[in-house]
C-alpha positions as CSV (number, residue, x, y, z in Angstrom):
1,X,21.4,-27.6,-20.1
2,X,23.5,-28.8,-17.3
3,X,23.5,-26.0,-14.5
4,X,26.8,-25.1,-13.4
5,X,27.5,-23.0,-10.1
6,X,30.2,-20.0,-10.7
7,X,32.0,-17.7,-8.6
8,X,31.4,-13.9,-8.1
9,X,34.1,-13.1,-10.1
10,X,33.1,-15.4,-13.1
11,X,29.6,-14.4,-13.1
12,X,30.7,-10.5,-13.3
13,X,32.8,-11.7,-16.7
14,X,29.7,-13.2,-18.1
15,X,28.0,-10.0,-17.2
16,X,30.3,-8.1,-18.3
17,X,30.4,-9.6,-22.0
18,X,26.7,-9.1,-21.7
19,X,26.7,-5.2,-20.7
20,X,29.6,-3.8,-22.2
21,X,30.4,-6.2,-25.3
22,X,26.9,-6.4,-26.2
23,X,27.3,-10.4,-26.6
24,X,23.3,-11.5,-26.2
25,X,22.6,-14.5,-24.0
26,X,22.1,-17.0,-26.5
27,X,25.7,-16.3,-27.5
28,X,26.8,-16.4,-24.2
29,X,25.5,-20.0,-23.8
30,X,26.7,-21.0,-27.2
31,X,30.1,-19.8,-27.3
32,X,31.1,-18.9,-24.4
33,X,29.8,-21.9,-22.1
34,X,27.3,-20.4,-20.1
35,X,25.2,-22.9,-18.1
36,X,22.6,-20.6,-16.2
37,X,18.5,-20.1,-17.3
38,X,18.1,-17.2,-18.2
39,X,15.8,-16.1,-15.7
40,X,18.6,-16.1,-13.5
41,X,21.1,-14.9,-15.4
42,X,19.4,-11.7,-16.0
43,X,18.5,-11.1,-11.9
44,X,22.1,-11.2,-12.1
45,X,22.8,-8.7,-14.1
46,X,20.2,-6.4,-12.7
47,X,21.7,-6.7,-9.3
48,X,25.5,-6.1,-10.6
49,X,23.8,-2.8,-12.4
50,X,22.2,-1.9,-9.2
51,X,24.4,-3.2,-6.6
52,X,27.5,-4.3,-8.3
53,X,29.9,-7.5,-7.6
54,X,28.6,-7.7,-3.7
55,X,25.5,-9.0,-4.9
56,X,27.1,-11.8,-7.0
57,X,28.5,-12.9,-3.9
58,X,27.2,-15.9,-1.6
59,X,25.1,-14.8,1.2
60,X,24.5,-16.3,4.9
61,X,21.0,-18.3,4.3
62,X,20.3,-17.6,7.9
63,X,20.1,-13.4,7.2
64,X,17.6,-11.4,9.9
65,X,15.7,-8.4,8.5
66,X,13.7,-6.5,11.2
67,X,10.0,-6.6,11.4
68,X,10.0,-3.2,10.3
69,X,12.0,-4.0,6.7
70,X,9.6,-6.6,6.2
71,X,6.5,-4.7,6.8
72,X,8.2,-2.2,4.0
73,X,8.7,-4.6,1.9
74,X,5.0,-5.9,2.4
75,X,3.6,-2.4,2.6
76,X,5.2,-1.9,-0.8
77,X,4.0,-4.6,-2.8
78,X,-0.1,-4.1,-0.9
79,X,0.6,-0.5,-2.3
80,X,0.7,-1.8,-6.2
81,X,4.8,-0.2,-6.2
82,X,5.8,-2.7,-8.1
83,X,5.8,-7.3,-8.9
84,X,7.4,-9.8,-6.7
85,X,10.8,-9.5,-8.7
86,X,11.2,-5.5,-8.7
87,X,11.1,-5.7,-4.9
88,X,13.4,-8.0,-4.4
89,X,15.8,-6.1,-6.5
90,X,14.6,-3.0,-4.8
91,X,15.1,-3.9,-1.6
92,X,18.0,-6.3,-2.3
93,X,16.8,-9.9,-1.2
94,X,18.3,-12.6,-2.5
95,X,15.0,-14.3,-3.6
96,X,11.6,-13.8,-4.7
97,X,10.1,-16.9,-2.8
98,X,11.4,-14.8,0.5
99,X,9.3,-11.6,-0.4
100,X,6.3,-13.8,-1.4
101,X,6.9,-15.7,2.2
102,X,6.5,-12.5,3.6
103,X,3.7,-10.9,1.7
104,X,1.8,-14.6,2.2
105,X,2.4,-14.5,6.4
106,X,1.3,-10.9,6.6
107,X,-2.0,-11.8,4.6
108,X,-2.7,-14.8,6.7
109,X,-6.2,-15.1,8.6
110,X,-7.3,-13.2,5.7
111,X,-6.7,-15.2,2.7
112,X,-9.3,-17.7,1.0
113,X,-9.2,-21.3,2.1
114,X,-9.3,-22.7,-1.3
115,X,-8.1,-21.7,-4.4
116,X,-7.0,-22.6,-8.1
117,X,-3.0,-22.9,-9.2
118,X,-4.8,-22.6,-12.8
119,X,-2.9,-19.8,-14.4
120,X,-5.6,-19.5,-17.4
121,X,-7.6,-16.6,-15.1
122,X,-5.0,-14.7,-15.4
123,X,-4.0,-14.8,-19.1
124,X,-7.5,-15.0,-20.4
125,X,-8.0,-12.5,-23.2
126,X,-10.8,-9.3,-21.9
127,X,-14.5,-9.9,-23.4
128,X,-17.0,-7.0,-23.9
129,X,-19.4,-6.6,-20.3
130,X,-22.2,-4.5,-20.0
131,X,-22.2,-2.0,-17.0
132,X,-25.2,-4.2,-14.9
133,X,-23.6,-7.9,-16.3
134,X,-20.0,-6.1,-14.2
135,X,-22.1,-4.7,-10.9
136,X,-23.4,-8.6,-11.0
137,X,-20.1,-9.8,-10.9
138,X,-19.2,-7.4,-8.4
139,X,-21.7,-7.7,-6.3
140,X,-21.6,-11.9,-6.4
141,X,-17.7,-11.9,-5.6
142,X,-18.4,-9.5,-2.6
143,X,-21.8,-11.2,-1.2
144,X,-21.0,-14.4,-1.6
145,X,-17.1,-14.2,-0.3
146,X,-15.5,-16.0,-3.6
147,X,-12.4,-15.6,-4.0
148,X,-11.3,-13.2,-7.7
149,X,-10.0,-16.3,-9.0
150,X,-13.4,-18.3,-8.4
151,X,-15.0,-15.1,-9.5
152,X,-13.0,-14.3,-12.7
153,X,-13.5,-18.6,-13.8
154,X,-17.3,-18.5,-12.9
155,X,-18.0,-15.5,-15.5
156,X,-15.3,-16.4,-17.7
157,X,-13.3,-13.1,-17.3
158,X,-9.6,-12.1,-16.4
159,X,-8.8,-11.9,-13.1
160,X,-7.3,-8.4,-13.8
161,X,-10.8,-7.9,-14.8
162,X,-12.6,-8.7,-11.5
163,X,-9.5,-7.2,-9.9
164,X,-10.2,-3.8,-11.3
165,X,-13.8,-3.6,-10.9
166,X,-14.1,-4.7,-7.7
167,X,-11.1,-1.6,-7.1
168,X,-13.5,0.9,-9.0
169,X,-16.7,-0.2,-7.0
170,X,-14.7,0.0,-3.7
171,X,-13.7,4.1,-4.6
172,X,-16.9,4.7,-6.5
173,X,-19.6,2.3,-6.4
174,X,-21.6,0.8,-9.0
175,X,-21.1,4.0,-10.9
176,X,-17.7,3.6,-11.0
177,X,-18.4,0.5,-13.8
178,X,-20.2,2.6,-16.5
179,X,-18.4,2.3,-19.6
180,X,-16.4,5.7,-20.1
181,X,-14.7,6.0,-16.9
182,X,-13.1,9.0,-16.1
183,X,-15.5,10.8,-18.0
184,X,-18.3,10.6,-15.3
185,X,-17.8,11.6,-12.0
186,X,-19.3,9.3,-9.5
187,X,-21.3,10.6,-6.7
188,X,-22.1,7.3,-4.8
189,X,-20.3,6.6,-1.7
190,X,-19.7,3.1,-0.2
191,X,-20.7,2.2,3.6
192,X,-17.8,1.5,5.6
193,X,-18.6,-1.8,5.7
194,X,-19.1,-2.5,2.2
195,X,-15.5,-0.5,2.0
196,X,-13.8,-3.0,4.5
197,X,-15.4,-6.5,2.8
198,X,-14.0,-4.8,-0.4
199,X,-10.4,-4.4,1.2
200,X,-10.5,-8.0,2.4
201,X,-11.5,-9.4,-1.0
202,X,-8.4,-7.5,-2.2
203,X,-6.0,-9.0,0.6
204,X,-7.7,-12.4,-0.4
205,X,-6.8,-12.0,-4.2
206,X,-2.9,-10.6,-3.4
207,X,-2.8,-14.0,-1.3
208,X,-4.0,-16.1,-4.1
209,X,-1.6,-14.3,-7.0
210,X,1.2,-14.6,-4.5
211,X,0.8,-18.5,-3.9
212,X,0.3,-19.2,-8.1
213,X,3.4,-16.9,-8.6
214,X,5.6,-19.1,-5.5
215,X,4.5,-22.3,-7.4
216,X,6.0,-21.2,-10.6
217,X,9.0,-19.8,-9.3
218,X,9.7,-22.4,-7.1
219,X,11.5,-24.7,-9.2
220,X,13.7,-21.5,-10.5
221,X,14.6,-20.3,-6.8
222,X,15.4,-24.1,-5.9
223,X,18.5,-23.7,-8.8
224,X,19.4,-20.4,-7.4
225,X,19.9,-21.9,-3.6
226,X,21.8,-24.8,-4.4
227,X,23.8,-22.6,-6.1
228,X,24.8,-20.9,-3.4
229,X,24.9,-23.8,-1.0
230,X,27.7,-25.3,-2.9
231,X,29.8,-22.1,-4.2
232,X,31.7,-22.0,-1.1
233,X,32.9,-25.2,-2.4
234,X,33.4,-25.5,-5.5
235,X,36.5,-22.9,-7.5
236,X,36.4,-22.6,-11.4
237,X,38.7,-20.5,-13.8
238,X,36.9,-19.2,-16.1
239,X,38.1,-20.3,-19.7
240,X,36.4,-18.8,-22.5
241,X,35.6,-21.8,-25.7
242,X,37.7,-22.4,-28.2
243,X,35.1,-20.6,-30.5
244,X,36.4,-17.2,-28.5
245,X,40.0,-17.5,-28.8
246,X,39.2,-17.5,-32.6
247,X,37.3,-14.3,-32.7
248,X,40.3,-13.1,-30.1
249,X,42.7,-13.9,-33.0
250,X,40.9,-12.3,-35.9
């Protein structure tokens, strides 16, 4: 698919057709002569429902936020509110890669020197663990520094696994991963130092998601920028296929 670059208003007739005539993107690329991934085109539409036309429109690339938006933004995503692409739409930035840059700067010192791009950790499907084979894990990822992707490919687990358990030993300790949680209330508290090498593990893995996630994106927000780069120059009427004026005429 050749990408096009549209104007505000055209894009808000696309999204229209999409919102209000119920015409499906597929369609819209059929019959219509849409020429935007689909990724994109539904951050579009999101941001018209949320914001409406003003954040179709082209915006400055050199745009200042404040320290103290960023560190919102950044406090939000540490704070588990929500993925990479509902804070941009929450907080209305024009692209995911500027959120991760964020998240990335504020986590630097902390992160781990090496790590994999390898998005199978992440995907892998959950095997059954005993409670001492998961306190092992723990306990190796923690003592040993690894990062949770190293961790999670070592023992052939998710990293949402190793994610999770290293949360529950941080709050409750190694009784916090005996099958049945919820059901036991654990009674072992961490040190405070055990406590802060658990937090930095944590800051470690947020770096290491964040970096897989840019890569991915990347080529995505690369479309999305020179789309903007050229719009001031570029004008098109929008002129629906001939397929449309049929169904018009019906």
């Amino acid at each position: 698919m050749n990408r096009k670059v549209y104007s505000a208003d055209v894009l808000e007739k696309y999204i229209l057709m999409f919102i209000k005539d119920g015409i499906n993107y597929p369609t819209l690329v059929k019959e219509y002569g849409l020429s935007i991934h689909n990724t994109i085109f539904y951050q579009y539409v999101n941001k018209y429902r949320k914001y409406g036309l003003e954040a179709l429109k082209p915006r400055k690339l050199n745009n200042i936020y404040s320290e103290e938006f960023k560190q919102k933004v950044v406090n939000a995503y540490l704070n588990d509110e929500g993925s990479l692409r509902d804070l941009t739409l929450r907080f209305n930035v024009p692209a995911v890669s500027t959120v991760s840059y964020w998240i990335m700067k504020y986590t630097e010192g902390k992160s781990s020197k090496s790590y994999s791009t390898k998005p199978e950790v992440y995907t892998m499907k959950m095997r059954k663990t005993t409670t001492s084979e998961r306190i092992e894990i723990v306990k190796d990822c923690l003592s040993n520094n690894l990062s949770y992707v190293q961790t999670a490919k070592k023992y052939q687990v998710s990293y949402n696994n190793v994610y999770s358990w290293v949360q529950k030993y941080k709050k409750h300790g190694s009784e916090g991963l005996i099958d049945g949680r919820g059901r036991r209330k654990p009674s072992t508290i961490q040190t405070e130092t055990e406590q802060l090498r658990t937090e930095i593990a944590a800051l470690k893995a947020k770096n290491e998601y964040l970096k897989t996630e840019n890569a991915v994106l990347k080529k995505l927000e690369e479309i999305e920028r020179g789309s903007i780069l050229k719009e001031h120059d570029m004008k098109r009427n929008f002129k629906p296929s001939p397929a449309s004026k049929k169904k018009d005429s019906k």
